[in-house]
FIMAR-755704 format. One line per field, with one value per residue: residue in three letters; x, y, z of N, C-alpha, C, O in turn. Coordinates in steps of 0.1 Angstrom, whole numbers, padded with zeros to 4 digits. Atoms other than C-alpha are relative to their C-alpha. Layout:
residu (ALA, ...)
n_x (X, ...)
n_y (Y, ...)
n_z (Z, ...)
ca_x (X, ...)
ca_y (Y, ...)
ca_z (Z, ...)
c_x (X, ...)
c_y (Y, ...)
c_z (Z, ...)
o_x (X, ...)
o_y (Y, ...)
o_z (Z, ...)
# end
This chain:
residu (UNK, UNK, UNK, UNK, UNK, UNK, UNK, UNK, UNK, UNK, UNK, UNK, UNK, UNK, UNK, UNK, UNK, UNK, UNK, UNK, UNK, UNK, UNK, UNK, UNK, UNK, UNK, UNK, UNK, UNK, UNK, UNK, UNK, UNK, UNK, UNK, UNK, UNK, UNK, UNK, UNK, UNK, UNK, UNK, UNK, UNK, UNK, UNK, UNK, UNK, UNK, UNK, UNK, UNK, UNK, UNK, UNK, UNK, UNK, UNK, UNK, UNK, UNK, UNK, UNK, UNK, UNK, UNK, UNK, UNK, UNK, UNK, UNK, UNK, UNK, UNK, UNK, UNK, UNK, UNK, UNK, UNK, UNK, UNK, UNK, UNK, UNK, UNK, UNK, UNK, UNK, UNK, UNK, UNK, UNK, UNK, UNK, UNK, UNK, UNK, UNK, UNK, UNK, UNK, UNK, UNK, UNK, UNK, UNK, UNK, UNK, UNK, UNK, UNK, UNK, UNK, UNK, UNK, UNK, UNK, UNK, UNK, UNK, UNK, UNK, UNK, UNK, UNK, UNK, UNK, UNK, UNK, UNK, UNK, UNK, UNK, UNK, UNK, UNK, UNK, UNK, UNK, UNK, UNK, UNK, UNK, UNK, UNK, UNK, UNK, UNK, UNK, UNK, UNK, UNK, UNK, UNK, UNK, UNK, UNK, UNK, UNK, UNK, UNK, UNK, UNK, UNK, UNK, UNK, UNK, UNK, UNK, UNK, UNK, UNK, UNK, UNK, UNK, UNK, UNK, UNK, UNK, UNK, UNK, UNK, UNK, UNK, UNK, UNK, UNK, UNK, UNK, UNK, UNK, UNK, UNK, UNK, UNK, UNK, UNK, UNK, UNK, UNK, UNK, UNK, UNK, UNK, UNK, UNK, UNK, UNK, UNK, UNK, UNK, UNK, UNK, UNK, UNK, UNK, UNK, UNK, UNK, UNK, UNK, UNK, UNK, UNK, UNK, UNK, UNK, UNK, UNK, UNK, UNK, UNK, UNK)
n_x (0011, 0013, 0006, -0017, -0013, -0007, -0011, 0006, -0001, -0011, -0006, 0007, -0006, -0014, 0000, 0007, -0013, -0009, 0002, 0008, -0010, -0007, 0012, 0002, -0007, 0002, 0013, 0000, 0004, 0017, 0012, 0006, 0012, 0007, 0009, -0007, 0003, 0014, 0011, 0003, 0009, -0010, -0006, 0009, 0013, -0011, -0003, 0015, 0004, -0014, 0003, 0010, -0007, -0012, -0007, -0012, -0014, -0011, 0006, -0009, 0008, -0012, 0003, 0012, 0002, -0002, 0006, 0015, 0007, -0004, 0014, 0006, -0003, -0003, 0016, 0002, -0010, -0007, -0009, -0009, -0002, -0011, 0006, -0008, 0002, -0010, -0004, -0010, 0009, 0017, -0002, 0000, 0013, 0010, -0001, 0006, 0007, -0004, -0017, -0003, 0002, -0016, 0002, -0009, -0001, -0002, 0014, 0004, -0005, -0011, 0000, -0004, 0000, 0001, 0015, 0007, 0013, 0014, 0010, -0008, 0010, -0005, 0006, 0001, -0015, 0003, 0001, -0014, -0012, 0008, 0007, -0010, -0005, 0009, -0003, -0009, 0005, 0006, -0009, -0013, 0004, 0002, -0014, -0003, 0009, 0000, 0012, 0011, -0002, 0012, -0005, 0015, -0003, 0019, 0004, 0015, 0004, -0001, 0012, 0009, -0006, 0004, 0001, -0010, -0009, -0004, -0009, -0011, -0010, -0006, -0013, -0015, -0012, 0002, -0009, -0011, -0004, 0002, -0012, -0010, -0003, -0006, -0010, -0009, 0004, 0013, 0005, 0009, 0012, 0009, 0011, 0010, -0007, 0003, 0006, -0005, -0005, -0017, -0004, 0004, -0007, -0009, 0002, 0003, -0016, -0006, 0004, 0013, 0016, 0001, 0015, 0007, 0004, 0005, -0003, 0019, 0005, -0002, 0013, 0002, 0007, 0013, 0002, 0001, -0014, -0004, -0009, -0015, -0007, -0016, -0006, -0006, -0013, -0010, -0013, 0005)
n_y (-0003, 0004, 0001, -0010, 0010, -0003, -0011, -0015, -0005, -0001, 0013, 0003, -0009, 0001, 0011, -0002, -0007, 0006, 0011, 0012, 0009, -0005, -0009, 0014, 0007, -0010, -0002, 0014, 0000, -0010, 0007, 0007, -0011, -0012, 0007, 0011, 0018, 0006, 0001, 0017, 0011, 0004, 0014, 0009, 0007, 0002, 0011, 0007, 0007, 0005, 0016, 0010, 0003, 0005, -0001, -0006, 0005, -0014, -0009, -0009, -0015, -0009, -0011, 0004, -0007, 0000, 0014, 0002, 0014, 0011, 0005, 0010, 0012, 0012, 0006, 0009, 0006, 0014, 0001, -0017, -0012, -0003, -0014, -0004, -0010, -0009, -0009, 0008, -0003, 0007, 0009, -0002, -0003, 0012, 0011, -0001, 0002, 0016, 0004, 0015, -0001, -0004, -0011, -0002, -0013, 0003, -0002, 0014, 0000, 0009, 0003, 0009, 0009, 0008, 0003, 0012, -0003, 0005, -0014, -0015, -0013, -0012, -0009, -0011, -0006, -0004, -0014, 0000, 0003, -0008, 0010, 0010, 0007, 0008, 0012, 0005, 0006, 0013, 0009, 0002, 0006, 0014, 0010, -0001, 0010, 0015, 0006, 0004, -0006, -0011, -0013, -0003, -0010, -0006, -0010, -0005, -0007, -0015, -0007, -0007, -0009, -0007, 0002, -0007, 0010, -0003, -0013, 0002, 0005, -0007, -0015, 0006, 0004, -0013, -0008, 0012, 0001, -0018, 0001, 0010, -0005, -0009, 0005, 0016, 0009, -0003, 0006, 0001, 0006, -0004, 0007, 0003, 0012, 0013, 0002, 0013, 0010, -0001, 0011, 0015, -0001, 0001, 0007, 0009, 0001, 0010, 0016, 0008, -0008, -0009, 0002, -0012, 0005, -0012, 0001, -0001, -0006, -0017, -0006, 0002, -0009, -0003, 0011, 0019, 0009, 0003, -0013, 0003, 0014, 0005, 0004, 0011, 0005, 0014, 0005, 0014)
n_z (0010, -0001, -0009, -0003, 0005, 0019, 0002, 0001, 0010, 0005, 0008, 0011, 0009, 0007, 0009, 0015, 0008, -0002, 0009, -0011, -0011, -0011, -0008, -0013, -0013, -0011, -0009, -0005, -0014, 0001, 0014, -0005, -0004, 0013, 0014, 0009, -0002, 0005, -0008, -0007, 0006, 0012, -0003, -0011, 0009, 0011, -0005, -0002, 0017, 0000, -0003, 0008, 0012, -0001, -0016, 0001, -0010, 0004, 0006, -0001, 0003, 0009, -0006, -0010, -0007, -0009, -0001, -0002, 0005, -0001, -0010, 0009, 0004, -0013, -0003, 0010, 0003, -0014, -0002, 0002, 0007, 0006, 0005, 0008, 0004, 0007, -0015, -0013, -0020, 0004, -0006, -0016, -0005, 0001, -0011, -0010, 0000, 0008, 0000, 0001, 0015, 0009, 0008, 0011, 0006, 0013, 0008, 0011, 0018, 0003, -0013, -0001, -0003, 0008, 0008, -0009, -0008, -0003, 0001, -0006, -0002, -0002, -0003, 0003, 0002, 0015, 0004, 0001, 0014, 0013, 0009, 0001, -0012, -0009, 0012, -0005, -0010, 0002, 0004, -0011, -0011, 0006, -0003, -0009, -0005, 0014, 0011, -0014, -0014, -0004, -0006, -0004, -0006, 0000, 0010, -0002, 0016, 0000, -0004, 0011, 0007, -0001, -0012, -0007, -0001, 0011, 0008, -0011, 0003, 0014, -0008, -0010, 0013, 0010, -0009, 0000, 0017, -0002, -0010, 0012, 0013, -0004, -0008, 0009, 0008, -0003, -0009, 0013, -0006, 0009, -0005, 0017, 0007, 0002, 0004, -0001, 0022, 0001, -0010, 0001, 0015, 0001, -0006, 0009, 0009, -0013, 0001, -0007, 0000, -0002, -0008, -0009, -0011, -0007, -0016, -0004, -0011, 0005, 0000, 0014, 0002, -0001, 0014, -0004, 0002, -0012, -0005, 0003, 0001, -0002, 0013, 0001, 0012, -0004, 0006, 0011)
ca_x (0639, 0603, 0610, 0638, 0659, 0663, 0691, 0686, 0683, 0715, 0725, 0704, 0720, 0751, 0742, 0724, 0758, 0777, 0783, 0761, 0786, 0795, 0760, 0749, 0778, 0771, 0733, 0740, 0733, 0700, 0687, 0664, 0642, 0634, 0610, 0635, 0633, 0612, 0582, 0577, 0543, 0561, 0584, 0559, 0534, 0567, 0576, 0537, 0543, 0576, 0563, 0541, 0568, 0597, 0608, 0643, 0680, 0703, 0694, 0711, 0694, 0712, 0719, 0708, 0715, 0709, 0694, 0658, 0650, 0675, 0640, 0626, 0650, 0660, 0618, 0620, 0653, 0667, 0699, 0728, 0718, 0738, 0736, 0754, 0766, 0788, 0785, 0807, 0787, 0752, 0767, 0777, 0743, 0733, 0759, 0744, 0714, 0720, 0751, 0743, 0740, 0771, 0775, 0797, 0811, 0808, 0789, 0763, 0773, 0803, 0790, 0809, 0794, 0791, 0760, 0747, 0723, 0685, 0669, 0679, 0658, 0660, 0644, 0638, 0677, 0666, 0664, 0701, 0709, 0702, 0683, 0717, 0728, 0696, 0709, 0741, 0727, 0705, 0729, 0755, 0724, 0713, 0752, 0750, 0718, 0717, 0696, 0663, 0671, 0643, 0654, 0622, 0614, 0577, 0570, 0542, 0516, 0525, 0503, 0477, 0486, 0482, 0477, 0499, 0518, 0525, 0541, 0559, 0578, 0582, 0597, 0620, 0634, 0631, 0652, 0678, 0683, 0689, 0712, 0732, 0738, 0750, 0773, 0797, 0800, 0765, 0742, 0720, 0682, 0654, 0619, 0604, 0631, 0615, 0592, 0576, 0576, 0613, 0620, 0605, 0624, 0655, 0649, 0641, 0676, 0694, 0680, 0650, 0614, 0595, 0560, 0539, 0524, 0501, 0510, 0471, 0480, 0485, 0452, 0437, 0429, 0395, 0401, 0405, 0444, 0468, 0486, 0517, 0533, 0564, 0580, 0592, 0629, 0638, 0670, 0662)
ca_y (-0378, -0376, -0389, -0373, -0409, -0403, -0381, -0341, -0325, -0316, -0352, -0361, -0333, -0343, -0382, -0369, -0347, -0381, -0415, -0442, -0465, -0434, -0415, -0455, -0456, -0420, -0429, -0465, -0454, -0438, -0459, -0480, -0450, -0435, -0443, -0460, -0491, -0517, -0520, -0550, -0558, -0558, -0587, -0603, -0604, -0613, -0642, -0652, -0662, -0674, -0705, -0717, -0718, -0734, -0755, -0738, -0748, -0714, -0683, -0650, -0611, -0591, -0557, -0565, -0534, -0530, -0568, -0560, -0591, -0613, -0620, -0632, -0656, -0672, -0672, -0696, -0713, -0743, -0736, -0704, -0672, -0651, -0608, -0590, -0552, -0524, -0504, -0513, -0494, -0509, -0541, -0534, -0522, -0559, -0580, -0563, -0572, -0609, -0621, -0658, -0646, -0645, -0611, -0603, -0568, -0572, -0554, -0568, -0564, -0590, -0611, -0637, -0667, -0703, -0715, -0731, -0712, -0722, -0684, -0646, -0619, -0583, -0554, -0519, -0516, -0516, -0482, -0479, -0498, -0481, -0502, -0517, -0526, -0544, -0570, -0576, -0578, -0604, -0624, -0624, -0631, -0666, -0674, -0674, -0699, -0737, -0753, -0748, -0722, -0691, -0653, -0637, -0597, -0577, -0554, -0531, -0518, -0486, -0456, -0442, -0421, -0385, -0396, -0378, -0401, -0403, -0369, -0376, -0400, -0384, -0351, -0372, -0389, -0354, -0339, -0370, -0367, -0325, -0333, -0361, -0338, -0313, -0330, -0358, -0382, -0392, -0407, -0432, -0438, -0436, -0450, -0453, -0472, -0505, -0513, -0549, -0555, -0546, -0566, -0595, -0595, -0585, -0615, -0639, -0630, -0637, -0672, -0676, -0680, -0659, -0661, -0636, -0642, -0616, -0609, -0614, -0599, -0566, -0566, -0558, -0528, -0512, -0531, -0568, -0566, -0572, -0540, -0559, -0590, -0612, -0617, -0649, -0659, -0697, -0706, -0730)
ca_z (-0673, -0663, -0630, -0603, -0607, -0646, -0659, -0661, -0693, -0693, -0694, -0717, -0741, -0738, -0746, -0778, -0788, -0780, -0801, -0796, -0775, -0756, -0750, -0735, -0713, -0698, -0697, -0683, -0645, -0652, -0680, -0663, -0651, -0684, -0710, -0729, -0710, -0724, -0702, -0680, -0694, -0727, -0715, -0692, -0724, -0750, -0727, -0721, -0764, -0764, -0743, -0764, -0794, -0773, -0754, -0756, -0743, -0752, -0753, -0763, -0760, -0790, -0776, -0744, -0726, -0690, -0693, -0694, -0718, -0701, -0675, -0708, -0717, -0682, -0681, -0714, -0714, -0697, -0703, -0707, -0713, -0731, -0732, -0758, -0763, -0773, -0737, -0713, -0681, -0700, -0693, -0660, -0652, -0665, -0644, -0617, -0623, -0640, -0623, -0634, -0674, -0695, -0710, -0737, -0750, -0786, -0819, -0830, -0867, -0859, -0832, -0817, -0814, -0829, -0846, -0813, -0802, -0795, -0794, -0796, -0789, -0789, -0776, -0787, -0802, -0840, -0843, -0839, -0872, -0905, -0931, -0945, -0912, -0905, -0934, -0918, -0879, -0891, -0911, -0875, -0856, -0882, -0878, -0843, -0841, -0852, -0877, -0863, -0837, -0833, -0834, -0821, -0813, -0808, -0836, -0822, -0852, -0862, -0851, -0869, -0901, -0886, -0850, -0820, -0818, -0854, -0860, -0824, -0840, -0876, -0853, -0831, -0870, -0886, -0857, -0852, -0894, -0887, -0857, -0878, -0907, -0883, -0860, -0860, -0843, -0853, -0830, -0852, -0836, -0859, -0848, -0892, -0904, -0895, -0912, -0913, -0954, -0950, -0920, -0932, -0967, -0954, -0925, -0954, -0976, -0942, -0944, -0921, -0927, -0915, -0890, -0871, -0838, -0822, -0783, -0775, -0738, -0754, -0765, -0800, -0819, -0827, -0864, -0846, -0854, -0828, -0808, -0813, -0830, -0824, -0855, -0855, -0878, -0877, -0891, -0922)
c_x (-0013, -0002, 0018, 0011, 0009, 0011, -0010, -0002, 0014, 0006, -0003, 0005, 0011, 0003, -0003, 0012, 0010, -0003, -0009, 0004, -0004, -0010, -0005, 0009, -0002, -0016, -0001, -0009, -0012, -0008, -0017, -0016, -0002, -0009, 0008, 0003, -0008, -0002, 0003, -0012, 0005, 0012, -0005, -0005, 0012, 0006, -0008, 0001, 0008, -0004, -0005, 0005, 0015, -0003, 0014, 0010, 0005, -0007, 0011, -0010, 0010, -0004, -0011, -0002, 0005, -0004, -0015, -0003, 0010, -0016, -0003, 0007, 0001, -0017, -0002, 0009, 0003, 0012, 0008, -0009, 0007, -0009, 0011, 0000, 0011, 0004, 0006, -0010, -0017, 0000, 0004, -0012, -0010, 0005, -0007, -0009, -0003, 0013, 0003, 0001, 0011, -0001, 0011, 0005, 0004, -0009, -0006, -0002, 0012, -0001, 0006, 0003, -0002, -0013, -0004, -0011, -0015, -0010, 0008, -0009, 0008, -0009, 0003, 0016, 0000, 0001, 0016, 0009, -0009, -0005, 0010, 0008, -0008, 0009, 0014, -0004, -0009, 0011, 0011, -0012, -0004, 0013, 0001, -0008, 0008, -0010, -0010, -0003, -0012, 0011, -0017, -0003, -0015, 0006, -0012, -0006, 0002, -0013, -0004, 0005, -0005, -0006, 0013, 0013, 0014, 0008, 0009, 0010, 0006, 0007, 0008, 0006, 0004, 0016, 0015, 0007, 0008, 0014, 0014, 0005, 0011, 0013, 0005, 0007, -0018, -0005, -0014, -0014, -0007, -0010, -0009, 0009, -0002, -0009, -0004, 0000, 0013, 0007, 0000, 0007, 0017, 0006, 0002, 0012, 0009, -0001, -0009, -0010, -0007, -0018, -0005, -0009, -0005, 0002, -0019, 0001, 0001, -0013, -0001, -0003, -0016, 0002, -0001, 0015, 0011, 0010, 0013, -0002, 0011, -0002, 0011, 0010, -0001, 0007, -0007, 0011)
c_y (-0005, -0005, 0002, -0013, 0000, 0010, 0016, 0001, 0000, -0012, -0010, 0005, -0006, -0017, 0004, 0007, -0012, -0015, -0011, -0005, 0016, 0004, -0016, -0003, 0019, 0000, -0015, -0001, 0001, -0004, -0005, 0011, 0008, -0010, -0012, -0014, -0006, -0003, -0013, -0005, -0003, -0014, -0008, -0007, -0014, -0016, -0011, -0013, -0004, -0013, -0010, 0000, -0008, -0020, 0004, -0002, 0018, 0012, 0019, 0017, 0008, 0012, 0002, 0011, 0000, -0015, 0003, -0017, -0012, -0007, -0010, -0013, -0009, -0005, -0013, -0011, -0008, 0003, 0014, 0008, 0010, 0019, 0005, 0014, 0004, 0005, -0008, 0003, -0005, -0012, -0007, 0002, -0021, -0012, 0004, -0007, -0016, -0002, -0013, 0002, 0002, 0013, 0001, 0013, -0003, 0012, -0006, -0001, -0009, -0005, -0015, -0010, -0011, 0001, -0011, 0003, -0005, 0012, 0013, 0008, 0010, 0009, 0016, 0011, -0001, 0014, 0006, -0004, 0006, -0015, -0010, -0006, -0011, -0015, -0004, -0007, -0010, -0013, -0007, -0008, -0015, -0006, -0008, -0009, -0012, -0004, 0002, 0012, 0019, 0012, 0009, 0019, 0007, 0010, 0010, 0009, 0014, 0007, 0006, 0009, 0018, 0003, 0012, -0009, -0003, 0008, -0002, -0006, 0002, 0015, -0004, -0003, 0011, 0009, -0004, 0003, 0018, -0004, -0007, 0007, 0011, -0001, -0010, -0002, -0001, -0012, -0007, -0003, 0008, -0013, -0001, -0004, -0012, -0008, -0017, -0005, 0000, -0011, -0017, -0005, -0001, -0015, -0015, -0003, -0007, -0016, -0008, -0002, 0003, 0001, 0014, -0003, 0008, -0004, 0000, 0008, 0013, 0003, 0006, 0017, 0002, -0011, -0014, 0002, 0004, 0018, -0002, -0015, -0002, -0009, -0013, -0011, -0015, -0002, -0010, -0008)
c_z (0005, 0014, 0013, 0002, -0013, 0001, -0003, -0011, -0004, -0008, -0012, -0012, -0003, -0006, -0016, -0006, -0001, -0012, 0006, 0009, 0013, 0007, 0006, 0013, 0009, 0005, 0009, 0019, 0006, -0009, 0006, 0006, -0010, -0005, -0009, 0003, -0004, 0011, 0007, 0000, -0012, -0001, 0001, -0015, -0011, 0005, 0001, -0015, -0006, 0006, -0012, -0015, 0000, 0003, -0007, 0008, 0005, -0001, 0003, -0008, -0004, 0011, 0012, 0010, 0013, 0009, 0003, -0005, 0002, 0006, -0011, 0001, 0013, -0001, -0011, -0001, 0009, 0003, 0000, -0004, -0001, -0005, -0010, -0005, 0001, 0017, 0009, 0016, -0003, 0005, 0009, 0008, 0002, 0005, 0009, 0006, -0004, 0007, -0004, -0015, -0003, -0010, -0007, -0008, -0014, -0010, -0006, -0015, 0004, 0014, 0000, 0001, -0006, -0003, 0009, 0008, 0002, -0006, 0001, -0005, -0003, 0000, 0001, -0005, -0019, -0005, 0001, -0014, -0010, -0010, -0004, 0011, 0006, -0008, 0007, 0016, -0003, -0006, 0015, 0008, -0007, 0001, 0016, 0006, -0006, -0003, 0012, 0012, -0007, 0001, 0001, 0008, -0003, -0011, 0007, -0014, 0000, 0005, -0009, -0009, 0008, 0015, 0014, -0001, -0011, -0002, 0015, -0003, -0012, 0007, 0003, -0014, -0006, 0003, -0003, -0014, -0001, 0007, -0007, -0012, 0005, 0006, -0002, 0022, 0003, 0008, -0009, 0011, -0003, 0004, -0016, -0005, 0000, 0002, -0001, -0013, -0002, 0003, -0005, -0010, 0003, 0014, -0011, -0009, 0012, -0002, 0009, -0006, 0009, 0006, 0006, 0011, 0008, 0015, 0004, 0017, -0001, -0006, -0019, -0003, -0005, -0014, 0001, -0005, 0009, 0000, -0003, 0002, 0003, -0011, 0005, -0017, 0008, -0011, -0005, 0002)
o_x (-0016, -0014, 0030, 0023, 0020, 0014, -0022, -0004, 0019, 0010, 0004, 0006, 0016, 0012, 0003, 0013, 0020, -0014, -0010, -0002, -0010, -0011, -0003, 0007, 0003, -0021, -0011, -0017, -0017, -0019, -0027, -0028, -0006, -0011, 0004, 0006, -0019, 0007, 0012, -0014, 0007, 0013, -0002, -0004, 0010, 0010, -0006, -0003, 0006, -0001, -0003, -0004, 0022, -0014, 0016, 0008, 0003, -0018, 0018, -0014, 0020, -0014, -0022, -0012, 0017, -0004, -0020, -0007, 0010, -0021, -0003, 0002, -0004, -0021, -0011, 0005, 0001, 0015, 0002, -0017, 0012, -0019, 0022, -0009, 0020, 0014, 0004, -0013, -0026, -0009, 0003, -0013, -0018, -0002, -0014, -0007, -0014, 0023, 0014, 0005, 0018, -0007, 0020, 0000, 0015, -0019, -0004, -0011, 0020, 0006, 0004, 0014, -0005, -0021, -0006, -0018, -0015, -0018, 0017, -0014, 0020, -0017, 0011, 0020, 0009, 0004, 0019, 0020, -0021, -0001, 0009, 0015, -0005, 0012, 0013, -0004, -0007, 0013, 0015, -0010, -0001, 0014, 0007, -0005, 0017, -0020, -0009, -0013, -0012, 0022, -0026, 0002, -0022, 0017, -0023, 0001, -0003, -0023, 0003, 0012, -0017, -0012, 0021, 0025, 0026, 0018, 0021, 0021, 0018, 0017, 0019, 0017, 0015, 0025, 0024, 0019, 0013, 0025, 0026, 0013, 0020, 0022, 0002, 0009, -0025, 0001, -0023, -0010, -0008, -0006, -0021, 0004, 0005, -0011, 0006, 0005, 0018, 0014, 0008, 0010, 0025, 0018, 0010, 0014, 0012, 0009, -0011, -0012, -0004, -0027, 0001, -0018, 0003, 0000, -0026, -0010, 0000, -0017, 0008, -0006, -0024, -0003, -0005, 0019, 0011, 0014, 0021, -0007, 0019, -0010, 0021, 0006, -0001, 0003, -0015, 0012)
o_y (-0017, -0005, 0000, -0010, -0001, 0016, 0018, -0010, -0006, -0013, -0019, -0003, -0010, -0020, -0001, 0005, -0010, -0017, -0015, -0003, 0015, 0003, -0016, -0011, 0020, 0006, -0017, -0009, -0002, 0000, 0001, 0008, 0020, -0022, -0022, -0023, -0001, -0005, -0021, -0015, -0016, -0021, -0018, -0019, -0026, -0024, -0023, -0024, -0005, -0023, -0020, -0002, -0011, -0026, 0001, -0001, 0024, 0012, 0023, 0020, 0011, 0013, 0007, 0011, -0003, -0018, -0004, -0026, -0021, -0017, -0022, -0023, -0020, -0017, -0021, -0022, -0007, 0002, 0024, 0003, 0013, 0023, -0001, 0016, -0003, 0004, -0019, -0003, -0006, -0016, -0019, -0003, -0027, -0022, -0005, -0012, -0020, 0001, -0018, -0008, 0010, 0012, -0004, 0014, -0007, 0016, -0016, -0006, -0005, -0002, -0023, -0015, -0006, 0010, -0022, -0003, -0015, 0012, 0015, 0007, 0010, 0008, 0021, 0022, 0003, 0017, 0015, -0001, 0007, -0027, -0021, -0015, -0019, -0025, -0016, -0019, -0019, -0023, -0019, -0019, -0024, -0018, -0018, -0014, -0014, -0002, 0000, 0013, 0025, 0012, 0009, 0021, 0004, 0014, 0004, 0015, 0021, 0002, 0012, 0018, 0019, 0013, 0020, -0009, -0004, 0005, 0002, -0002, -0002, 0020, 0001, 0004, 0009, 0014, 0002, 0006, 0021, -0004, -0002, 0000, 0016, 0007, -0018, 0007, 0004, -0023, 0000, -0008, 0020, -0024, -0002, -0008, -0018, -0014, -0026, -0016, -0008, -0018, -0026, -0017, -0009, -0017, -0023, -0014, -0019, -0024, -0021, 0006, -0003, 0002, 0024, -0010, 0010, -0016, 0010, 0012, 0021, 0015, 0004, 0024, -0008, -0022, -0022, -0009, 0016, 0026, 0008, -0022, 0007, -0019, -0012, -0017, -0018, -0003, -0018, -0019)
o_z (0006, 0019, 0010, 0004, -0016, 0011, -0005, -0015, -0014, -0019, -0017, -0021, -0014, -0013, -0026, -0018, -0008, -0018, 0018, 0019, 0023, 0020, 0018, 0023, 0021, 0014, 0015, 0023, 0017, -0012, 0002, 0007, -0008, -0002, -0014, -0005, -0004, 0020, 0003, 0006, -0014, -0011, -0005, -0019, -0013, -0003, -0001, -0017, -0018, 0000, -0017, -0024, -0009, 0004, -0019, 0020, 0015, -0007, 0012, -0019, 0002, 0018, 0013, 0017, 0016, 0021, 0012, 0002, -0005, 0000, -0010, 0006, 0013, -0001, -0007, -0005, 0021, 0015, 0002, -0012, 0010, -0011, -0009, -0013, 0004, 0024, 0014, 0026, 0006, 0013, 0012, 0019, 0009, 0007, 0013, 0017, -0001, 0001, -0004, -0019, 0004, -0020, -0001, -0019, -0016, -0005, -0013, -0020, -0005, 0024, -0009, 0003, -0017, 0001, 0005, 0016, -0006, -0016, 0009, -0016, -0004, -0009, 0009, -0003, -0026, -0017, -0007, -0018, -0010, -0009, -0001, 0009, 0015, -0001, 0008, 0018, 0005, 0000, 0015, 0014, 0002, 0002, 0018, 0017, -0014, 0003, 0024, 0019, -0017, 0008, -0007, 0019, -0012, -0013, 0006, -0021, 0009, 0007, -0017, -0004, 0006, 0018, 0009, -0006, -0010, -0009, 0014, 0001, -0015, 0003, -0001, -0016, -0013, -0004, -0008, -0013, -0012, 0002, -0008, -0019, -0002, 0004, -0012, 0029, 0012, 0009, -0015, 0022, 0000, 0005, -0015, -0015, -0008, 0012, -0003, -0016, -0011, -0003, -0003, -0008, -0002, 0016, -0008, -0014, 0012, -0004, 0009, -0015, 0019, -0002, 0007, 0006, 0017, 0020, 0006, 0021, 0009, -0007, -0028, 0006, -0004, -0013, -0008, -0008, 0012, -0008, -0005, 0010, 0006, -0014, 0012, -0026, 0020, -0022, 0001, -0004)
# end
């Protein structure tokens, strides 16, 4: 996609006809060269603002993928880090690439670990859980810290009402909601389900409270308010 390392169309098709797990483990090979990777200023910055809220032992990237935001955490953490996903060839992609990180095949709606963690991130895998799923993946990921321990993830501000951008991503949910109604199994990933009055509320029942922290290397908009925050949970 977009560049001749990415997958074809075809393969692209047939992730979008396939289940989540399964369309990740047939794009697992070719991920890394789409769009759908998060950026590496996106980390770089995400990491830059993560210093200056640690110091940090543990650290564990829900739905880590192919390990893009492991970089983050080893860049923050003293100690373990810890990746965690459903795909099996996603997480093959991310020993590859991490052979010193401990990765884990698990969902993260029933994740496995004690309440020892330091920090857990996660990048651009929200859009996968539906609004009642957010309320559970939060609750697994506050089990999974201890007292005290940070779960931390960029929000970027939505785009303008009526902007390109805007109806780009009200088509892709439009479509996705069309496709899902049509076919089985469904493939969930919706970019307007998460929202931050939501987020913050259904973060806050979980049992954190609940901060905001503009990435200042991303730069501001024309109104003075940041291009993107990192929403900051700490376990009470």
């Amino acid at each position: 996609m977009f560049t001749p390392q990415g997958p074809s169309l075809r393969e692209l098709t047939a992730q979008a006809l396939s289940s989540v797990e399964h369309g990740y483990d047939l794009l697992a090979s070719k991920f890394d060269a789409t769009p759908f990777r998060t950026s590496d200023r996106l980390l770089t910055s995400v990491a830059r603002t993560l210093e200056g809220l640690g110091p940090f032992d543990s650290g564990l990237d829900v739905c880590c993928g192919t390990g893009a935001g492991l970089s983050v955490l080893r860049s923050v953490c003293a100690g373990r880090i810890t990746g965690v996903d459903f795909s099996r060839n996603m997480l093959a992609e991310a020993r590859r690439a991490h052979p010193a990180a401990t990765l884990v095949r698990a969902d993260a709606l029933a994740l496995p670990f004690a309440p020892v963690l330091d920090l857990a991130v996660s990048f651009g895998a929200f859009g996968h859980f539906l609004p009642n799923e957010q309320r559970t993946l939060f609750a697994q990921v506050h089990a999974s810290l201890r007292p005290g321990g940070t779960f931390a993830f960029p929000l970027p501000a939505p785009p303008p009402v009526g902007s390109r951008l805007y109806w780009t991503l009200w088509g892709f949910d439009a479509a996705m909601r069309v496709r899902n109604a049509l076919w089985r199994p469904p493939f969930v990933m919706y970019y307007r389900t998460f929202r931050l009055g939501d987020v913050r509320s259904r973060l806050e029942d979980a049992g954190f409270t609940v901060s905001l922290t503009p990435v200042e290397t991303l730069g501001r908009r024309e109104d003075d308010s940041p291009h993107c925050r990192l929403v900051v949970a700490r376990k009470i």
